[in-house]
N, C-alpha and C positions, 0 to 999 in steps of 0.2 A: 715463774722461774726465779725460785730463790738464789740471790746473791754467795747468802754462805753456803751454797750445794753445787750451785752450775758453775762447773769448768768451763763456757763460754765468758763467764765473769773475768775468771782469773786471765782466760785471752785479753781481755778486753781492758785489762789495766796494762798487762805484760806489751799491749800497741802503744798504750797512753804513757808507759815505761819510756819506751823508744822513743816519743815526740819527745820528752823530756830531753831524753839522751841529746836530741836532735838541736831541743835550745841550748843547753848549756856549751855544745862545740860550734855550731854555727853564727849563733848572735855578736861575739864580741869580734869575731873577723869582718862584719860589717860595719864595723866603726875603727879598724886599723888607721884610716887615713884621716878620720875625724882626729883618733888619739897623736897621730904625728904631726896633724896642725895647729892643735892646740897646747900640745901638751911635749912639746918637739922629742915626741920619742921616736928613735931609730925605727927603719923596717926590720934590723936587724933584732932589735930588742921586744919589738912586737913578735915576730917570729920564736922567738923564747918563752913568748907567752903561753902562745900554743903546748909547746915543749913542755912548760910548765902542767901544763892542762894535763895532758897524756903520761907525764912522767909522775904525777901526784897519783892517778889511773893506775898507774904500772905500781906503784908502791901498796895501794890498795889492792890489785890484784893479787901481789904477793901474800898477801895477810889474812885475806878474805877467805879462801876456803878453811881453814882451821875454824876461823869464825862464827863462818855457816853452820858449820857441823855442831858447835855448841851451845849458840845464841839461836840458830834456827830462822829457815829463810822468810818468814814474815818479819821478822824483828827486824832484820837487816833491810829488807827491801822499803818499809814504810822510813826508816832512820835515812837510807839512799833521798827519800824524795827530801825529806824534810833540808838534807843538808844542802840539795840540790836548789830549793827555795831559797832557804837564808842566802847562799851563796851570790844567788841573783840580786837580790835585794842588798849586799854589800857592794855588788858591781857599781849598783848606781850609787852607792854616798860615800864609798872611801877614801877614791882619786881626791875627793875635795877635802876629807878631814884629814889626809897625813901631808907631811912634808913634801913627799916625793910622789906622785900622781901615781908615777909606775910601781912604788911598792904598793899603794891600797890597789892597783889592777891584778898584782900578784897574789897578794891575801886574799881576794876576794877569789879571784882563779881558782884558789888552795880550796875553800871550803866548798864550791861545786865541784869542783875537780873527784873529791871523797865520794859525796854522791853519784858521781859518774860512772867512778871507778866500782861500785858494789850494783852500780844498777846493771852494766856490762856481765857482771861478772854471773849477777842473781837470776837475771832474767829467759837468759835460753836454755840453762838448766830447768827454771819454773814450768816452761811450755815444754821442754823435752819428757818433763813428768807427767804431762797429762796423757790420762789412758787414751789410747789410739792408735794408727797407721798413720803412715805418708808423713814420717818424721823432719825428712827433706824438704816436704814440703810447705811444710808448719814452719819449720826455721825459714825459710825462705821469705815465707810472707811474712812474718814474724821484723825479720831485719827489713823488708820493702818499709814498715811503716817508720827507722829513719829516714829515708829518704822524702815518706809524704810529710812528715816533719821539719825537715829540711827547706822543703818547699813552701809550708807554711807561715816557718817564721821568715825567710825570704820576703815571700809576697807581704804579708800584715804586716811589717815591719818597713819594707819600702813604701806601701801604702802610707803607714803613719809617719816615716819620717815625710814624706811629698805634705803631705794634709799638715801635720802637727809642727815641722822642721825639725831640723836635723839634730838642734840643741835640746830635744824634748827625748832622746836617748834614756836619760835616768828614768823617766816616768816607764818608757815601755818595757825597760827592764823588768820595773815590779812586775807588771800584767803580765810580762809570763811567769814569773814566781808562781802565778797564781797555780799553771796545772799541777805541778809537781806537790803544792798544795794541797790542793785536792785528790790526786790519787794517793797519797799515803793514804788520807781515810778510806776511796776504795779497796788498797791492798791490806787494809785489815782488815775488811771482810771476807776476802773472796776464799773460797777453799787452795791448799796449796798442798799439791800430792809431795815424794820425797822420791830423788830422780833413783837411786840404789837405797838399799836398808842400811843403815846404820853401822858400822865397820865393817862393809861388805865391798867398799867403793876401794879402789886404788891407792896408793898414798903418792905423793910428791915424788919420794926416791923411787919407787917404782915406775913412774912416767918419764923423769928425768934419765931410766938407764935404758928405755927404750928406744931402739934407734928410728922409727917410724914415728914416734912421738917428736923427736928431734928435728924430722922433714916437715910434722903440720908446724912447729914453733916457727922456723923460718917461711914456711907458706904464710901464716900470718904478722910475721913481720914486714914481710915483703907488701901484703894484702892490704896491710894499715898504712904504709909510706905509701904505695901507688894511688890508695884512694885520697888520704887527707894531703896530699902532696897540692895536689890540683882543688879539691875542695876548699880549704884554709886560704889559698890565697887568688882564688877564680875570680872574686871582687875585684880585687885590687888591680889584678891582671886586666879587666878587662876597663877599667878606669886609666891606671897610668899606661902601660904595653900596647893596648887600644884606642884610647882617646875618646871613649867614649862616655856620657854622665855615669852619676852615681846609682841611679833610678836603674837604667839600661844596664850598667854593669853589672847590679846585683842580680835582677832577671835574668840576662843571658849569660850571666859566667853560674852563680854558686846554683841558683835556682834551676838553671839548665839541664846542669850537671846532673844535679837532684831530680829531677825528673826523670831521667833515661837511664838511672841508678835503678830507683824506685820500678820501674817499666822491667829491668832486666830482671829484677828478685821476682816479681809477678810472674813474669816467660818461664825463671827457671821453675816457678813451684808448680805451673800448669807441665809443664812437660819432665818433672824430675821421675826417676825408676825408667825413662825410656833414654837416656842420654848417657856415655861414658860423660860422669862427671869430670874426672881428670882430664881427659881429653879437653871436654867444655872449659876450664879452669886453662889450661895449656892456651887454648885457639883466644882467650879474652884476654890474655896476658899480652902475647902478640900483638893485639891490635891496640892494647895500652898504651906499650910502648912506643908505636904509630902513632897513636893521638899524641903521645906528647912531644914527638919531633916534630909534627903538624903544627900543632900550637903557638911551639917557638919558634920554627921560622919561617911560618908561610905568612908573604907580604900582604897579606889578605886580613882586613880585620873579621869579614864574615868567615873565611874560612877557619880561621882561628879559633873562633866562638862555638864553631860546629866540632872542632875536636874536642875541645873542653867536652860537649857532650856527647862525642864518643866515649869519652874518656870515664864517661858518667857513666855506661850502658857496659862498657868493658869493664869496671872493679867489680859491678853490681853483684855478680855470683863467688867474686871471692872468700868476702867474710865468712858468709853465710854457707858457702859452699863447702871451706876445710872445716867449719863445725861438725856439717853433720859427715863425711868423710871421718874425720877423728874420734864421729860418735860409734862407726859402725867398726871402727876399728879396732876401741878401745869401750867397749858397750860397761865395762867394769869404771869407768873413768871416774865418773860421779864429779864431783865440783872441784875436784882437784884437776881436773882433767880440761876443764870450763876456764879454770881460775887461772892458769896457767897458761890456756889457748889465749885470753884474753888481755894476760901477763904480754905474751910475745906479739899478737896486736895492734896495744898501747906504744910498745917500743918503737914498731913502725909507724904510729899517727902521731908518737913526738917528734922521732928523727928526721921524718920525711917532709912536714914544711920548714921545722927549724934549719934544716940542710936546704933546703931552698930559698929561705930567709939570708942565712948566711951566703951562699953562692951568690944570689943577688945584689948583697951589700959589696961582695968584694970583686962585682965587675959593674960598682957606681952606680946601684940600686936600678940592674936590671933584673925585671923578674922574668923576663923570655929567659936568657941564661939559667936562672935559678932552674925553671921550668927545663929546659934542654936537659940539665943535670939529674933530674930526677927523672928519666925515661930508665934509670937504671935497676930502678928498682922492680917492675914487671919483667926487666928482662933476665934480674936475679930469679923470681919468682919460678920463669920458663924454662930455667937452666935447672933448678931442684926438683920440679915436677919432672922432666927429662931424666935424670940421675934417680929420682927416687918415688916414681910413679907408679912403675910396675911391684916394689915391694908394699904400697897405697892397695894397691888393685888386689895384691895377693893375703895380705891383714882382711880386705874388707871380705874377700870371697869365703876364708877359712871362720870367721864371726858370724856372716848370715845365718 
């Protein structure tokens, strides 16, 4: 099975894409509380980091499909890891060599943030182009492997900090540089189909005056704030709002989470073609919004921990869900179509913990409240689906 021929290749970076994805959002939330005791920065100003994260994302996304179309999606995707690496590898030395801790945690943000933002945007088009069926459910599993990523840098990271201490942060920074490292080399080998031919895909103004285009951009705003609302600060949450260590906290809050995220994108890609998706998308929004009244004020620290992973297993078919929804709706979309879903996304995984970062600050750095405040956004999500489902349901049936 040669590399430069099998399209299980090109899977098989497009997963190791995703762990990527996985460390550059999840790792530096696991040292929030490190950076506020040492380096006394705000939870407010750490919550901006994120923001930063996503909003650097969001600007890349804007950019990137013109890009693609002329630079061409292997250039872009191996440039995505590369930047993704350096990026890491700045996390760990720049707090110490500028002035301000918090600008080198910003620059450094900046430069994985790029590669984030083109690996987002590169990679469900790259699988949506391999020859095949069960489109649904390739993206499905496709998105599960953030979440076994999630997981991973979770667990190996709690592990190393227990074993290594907590001040050995910079070291394990690099170590995960390393994947994103290494799969550039894999994604210049693997074969990469082209999702539409060549000025045959949509353009920008074309998607923008679509008004069903308009319903997935907020389904994915929504989709991005309900998921990273509760992921980005599930640590912290269950450290100071809990009381419980740092070890525990990061296993039962982000790890959790990630786990029954991961579990839900499996369920949906075994049972997708038999489920109104919309419907499914509708019922997990609901019970989002559930978890995270749960969360905030049930006087239970077990009960709490167990919404957090509701809360896991209800975003899990979002993302992944209005993708291919958007694909079958707009089957001409091509990377403008990707780049743009991704666009509006990003806007939800900046706004929705920086808005909970701030809520928190401005009721004396409670993140329950934070958390309370952001039930809003699934329940945004449930009201759009409601109001513009059935023209969803009526695009997808006239494209089949």
């Amino acid at each position: 099975m040669s590399i430069r021929t099998s399209y299980k290749h090109t899977v098989a970076a497009s997963y190791i894409g995703y762990i990527t994805q996985a460390i550059i959002n999840n790792f530096a939330p696991m040292l929030f509380l490190k950076f506020h005791a040492d380096y006394g920065i705000s939870l407010e100003k750490l919550g901006l980091l994120v923001m930063i994260n996503f909003g650097t994302q969001l600007i890349v996304d804007l950019l990137s499909a013109k890009l693609a179309d002329k630079a061409g999606y292997r250039v872009l995707i191996v440039a995505a890891h590369i930047m993704a690496a350096a990026g890491l590898i700045l996390f760990a030395f720049l707090p110490e060599m500028t002035p301000d801790p918090y600008m080198g945690l910003c620059a450094a943000v900046i430069v994985y943030a790029v590669g984030g933002g083109l690996t987002e945007v590169l990679i469900s088009p790259i699988v949506e182009a391999i020859p095949g069926d069960e489109k649904a459910a390739a993206m499905s599993m496709l998105h599960s492997f953030y979440c076994w990523g999630s997981v991973l840098v979770v667990l190996v990271s709690t592990a190393l900090f227990t074993v290594l201490g907590i001040n050995s942060w910079r070291y394990i920074a690099c170590m995960w540089a390393v994947v994103p490292t290494v799969n550039a080399v894999y994604f210049s080998r693997v074969p990469i189909a082209e999702l539409v031919k060549s000025g045959e895909g949509m353009t920008v103004g074309e998607l923008i005056k679509s008004r069903v285009f308009l319903v997935f951009a907020l389904l994915m705003i929504c989709s991005g704030a309900s998921e990273l609302a509760m992921s980005q600060w599930a640590s912290a949450f269950a450290e100071q709002g809990l009381g419980v260590s740092k070890a525990v906290g990061d296993i039962a809050g982000p790890c959790f989470f990630a786990v029954m995220m991961g579990t839900a994108r499996v369920v949906h890609a075994k049972i997708s073609g038999r489920v109104d998706l919309s419907l499914y998308i509708g019922i997990c929004a609901a019970v989002c919004a559930a978890s995270y009244f749960t969360a905030a004020l049930s006087p239970s620290p077990v009960v709490s921990l167990f919404a957090c992973g509701i809360c896991g297993f209800s975003v899990g078919v979002m993302w992944p869900g209005v993708f291919s929804l958007a694909s079958q709706s707009c089957p001409l979309g091509g990377t403008a179509l990707f780049a743009l879903l991704a666009l509006a996304g990003d806007c939800g995984c900046s706004a929705g913990p920086a808005l909970v970062g701030a809520v928190s600050g401005a009721a004396g750095d409670s993140l329950r409240c934070g958390l309370l405040f952001a039930a809003i956004f699934p329940l945004i999500l449930l009201i759009a689906l409601l109001f513009g489902g059935k023209a969803i349901n009526r695009e997808c049936r006239r494209t089949s």
